[in-house]
C-alpha positions as CSV (number, residue, x, y, z in Angstrom):
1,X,0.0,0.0,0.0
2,X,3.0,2.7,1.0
3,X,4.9,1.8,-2.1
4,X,1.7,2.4,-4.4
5,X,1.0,6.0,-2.5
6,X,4.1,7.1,-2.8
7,X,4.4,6.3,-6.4
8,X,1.0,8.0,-6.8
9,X,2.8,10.7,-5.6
10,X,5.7,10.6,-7.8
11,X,3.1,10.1,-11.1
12,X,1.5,13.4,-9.5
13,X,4.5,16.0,-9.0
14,X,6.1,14.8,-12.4
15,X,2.7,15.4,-14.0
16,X,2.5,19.1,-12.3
17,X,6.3,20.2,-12.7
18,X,7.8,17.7,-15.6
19,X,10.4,16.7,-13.8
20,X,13.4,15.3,-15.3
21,X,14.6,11.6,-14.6
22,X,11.2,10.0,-13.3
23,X,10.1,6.5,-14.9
24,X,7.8,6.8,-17.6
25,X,4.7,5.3,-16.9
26,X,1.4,5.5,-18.8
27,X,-0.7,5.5,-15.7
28,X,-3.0,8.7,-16.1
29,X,-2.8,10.9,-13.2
30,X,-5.2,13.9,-12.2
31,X,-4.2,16.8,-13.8
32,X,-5.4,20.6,-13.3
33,X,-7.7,21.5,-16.2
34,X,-5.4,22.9,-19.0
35,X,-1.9,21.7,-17.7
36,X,0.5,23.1,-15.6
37,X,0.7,26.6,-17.4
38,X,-2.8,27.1,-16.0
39,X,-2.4,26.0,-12.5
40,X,1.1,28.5,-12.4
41,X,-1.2,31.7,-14.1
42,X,-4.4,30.3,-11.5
43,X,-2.1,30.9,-8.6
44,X,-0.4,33.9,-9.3
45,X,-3.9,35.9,-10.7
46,X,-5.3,34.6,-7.1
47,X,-2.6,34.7,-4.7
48,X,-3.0,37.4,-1.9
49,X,0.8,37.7,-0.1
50,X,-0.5,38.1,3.3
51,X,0.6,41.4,4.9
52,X,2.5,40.2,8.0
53,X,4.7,37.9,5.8
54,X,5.0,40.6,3.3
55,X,6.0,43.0,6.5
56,X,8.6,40.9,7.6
57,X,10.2,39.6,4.4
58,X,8.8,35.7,5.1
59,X,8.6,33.7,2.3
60,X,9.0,30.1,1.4
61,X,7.3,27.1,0.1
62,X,4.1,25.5,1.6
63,X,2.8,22.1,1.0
64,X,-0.5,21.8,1.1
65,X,-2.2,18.0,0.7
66,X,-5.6,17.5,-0.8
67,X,-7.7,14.5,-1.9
68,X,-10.1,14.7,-5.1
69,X,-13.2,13.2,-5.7
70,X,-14.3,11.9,-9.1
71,X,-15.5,15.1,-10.0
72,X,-11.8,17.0,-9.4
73,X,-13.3,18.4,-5.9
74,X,-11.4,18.6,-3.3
75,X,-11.5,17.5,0.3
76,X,-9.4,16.5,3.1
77,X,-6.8,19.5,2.2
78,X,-4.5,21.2,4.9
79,X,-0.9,22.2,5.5
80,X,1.7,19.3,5.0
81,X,4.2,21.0,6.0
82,X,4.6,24.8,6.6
83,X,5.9,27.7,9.0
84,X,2.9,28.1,11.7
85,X,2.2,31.6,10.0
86,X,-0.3,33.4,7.5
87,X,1.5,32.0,4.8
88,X,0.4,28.4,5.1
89,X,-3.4,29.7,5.8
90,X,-3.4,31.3,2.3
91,X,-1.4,28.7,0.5
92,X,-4.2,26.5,2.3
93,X,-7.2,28.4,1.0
94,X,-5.7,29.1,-3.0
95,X,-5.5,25.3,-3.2
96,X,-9.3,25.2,-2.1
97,X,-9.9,27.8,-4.5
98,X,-9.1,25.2,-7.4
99,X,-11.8,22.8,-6.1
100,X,-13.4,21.4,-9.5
101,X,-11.0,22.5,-11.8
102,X,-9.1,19.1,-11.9
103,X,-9.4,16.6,-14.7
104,X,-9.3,13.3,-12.5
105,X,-9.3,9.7,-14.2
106,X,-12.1,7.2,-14.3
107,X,-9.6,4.8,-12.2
108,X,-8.0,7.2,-9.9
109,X,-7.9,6.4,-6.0
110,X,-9.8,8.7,-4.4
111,X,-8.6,8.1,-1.3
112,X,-5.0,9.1,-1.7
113,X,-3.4,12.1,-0.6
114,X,-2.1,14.6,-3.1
115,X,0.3,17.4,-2.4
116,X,0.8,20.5,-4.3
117,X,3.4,23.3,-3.2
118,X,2.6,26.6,-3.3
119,X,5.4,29.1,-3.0
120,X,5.9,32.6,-1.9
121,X,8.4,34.7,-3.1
122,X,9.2,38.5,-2.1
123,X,11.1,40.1,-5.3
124,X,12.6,43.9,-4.9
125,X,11.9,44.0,-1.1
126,X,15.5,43.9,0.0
127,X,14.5,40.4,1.7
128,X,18.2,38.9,1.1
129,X,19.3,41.0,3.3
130,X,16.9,39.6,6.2
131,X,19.4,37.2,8.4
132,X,18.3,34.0,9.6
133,X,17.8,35.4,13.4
134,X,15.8,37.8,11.9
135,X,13.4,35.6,10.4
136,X,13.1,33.4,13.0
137,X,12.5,36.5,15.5
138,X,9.6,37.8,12.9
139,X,7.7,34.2,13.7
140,X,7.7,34.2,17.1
141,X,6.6,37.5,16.7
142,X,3.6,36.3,14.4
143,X,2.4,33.6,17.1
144,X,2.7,36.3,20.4
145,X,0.9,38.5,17.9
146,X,-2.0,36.5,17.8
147,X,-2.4,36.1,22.0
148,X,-2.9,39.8,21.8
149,X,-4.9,39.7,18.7
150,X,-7.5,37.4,20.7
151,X,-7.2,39.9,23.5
152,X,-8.9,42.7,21.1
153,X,-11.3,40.8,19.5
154,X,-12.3,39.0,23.5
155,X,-13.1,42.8,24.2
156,X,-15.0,43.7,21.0
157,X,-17.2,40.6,21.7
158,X,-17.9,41.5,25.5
159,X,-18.7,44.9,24.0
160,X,-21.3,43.8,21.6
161,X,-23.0,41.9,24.0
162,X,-23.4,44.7,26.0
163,X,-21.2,43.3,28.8
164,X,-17.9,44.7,29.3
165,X,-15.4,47.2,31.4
166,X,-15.8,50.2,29.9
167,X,-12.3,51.0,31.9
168,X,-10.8,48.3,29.8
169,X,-11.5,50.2,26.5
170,X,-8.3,52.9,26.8
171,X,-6.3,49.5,27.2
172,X,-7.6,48.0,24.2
173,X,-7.2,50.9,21.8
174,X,-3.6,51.0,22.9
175,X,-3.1,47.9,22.1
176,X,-4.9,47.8,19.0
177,X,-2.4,51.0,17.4
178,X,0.3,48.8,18.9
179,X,-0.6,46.2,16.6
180,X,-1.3,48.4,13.4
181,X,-5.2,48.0,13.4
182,X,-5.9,50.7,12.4
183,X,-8.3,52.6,10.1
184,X,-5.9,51.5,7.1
185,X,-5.4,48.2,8.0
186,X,-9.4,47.5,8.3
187,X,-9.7,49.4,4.7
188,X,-7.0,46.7,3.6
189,X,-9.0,44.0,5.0
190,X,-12.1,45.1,4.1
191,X,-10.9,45.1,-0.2
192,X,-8.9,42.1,0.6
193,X,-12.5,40.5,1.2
194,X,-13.7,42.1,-1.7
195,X,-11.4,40.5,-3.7
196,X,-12.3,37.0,-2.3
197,X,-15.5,37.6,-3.0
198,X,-14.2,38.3,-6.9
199,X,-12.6,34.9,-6.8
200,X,-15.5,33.0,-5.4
201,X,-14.0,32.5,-1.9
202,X,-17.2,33.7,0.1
203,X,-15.4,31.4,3.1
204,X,-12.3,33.5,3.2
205,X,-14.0,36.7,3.0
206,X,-16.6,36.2,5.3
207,X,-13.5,35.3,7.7
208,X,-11.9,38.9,6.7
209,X,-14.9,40.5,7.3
210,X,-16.0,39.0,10.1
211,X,-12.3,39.9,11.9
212,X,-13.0,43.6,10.9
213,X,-16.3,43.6,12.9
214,X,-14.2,42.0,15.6
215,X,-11.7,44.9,15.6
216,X,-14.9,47.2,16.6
217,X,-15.8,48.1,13.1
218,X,-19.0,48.3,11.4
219,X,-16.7,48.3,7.9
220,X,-18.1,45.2,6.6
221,X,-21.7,45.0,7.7
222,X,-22.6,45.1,4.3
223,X,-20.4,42.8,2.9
224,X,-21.5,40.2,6.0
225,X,-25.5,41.0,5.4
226,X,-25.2,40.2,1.9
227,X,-23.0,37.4,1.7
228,X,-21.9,35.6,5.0
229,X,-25.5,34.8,7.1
């Protein structure tokens, strides 16, 4: 069973990417709808570098395994190997976003894992100069970030229900500039939704705009009423 997954796999990424030196073999494989030039041009139109990442010069390869169904739909996806940060949610959800655009053969196992890497590169950012301690500090950064993160949005959901400290507020907003959520940073979020919403993610926006409302911001009431209840 091992042996025939993992030359599944090998059928798959030589399928994708062409690689050079794999055993010819005649077994079909799933294949995204019009080759690999169209999976490369799908991810790059759709791809949203996440703004944290981008911040902080993080970049890198994510692996992301999937399963298809005999329609080319997938299921069972999620982060095979990644860095713990924004990077591997959004190299997560643009391998959803290609859900029904694979051509998958009459005999093909539905039950075996795929994995597709999707990578993240930062070009004319200066990011070479970024040292290795650097990097490393800018992830541990990411995960205290989101402790204090929950912290905000604990508050804003206290507040809406109409029970909270009102001493506590000063404290938030504080912390809220010291995280940069600010007015900006909720218009970013709000056309980053927008632009989800373009692509047919209604998931992924509804999850932006459901963070701006709780940052305290009525931003994307509109967006939620029309597409997210």
């Amino acid at each position: 069973m091992y042996i025939n997954l993992i030359l599944n796999f090998l059928l798959f990424i030589s399928a994708l990417f062409h690689l050079p030196g794999q055993i010819m073999i005649t077994q079909e494989q799933p294949t995204f709808k019009g080759g690999q030039k169209n999976l490369k041009s799908f991810i790059d139109n759709n791809l949203i570098y996440p703004d944290f990442s981008k911040v902080n010069c993080l970049q890198g390869t994510i692996q992301v395994s999937f399963k298809l169904d005999n329609e080319g739909k997938i299921y069972d996806s999620k982060v095979q190997k990644g860095y713990g940060i924004d990077l591997d949610q959004e190299a997560l959800r643009i391998v959803r976003l290609t859900s029904g655009k694979w051509i998958v053969p009459a005999k093909h196992d539905t039950l075996i894992s795929l994995v597709l890497p999707v990578n993240f590169s930062l070009r004319d950012f200066k990011c070479e100069q970024r040292s290795k301690d650097e990097i490393n500090a800018a992830i541990n950064a990411y995960h205290a970030r989101l402790g204090l993160s929950n912290a905000v949005f604990n508050f804003y959901e206290k507040k809406e229900s109409g029970i909270y400290d009102l001493a506590d507020e000063a404290r938030i907003l504080a912390l809220k500039a010291q995280l940069g959520y600010d007015e900006k940073f909720i218009d970013r979020l709000l056309k980053q939704a927008q632009r989800k919403l373009k692509q047919g993610d209604y998931e992924g926006a509804c999850e932006d705009a459901d963070m701006i409302r709780r940052l305290g911001s009525n931003k994307s009431s509109a967006l939620i009423d029309l597409n997210c209840r």
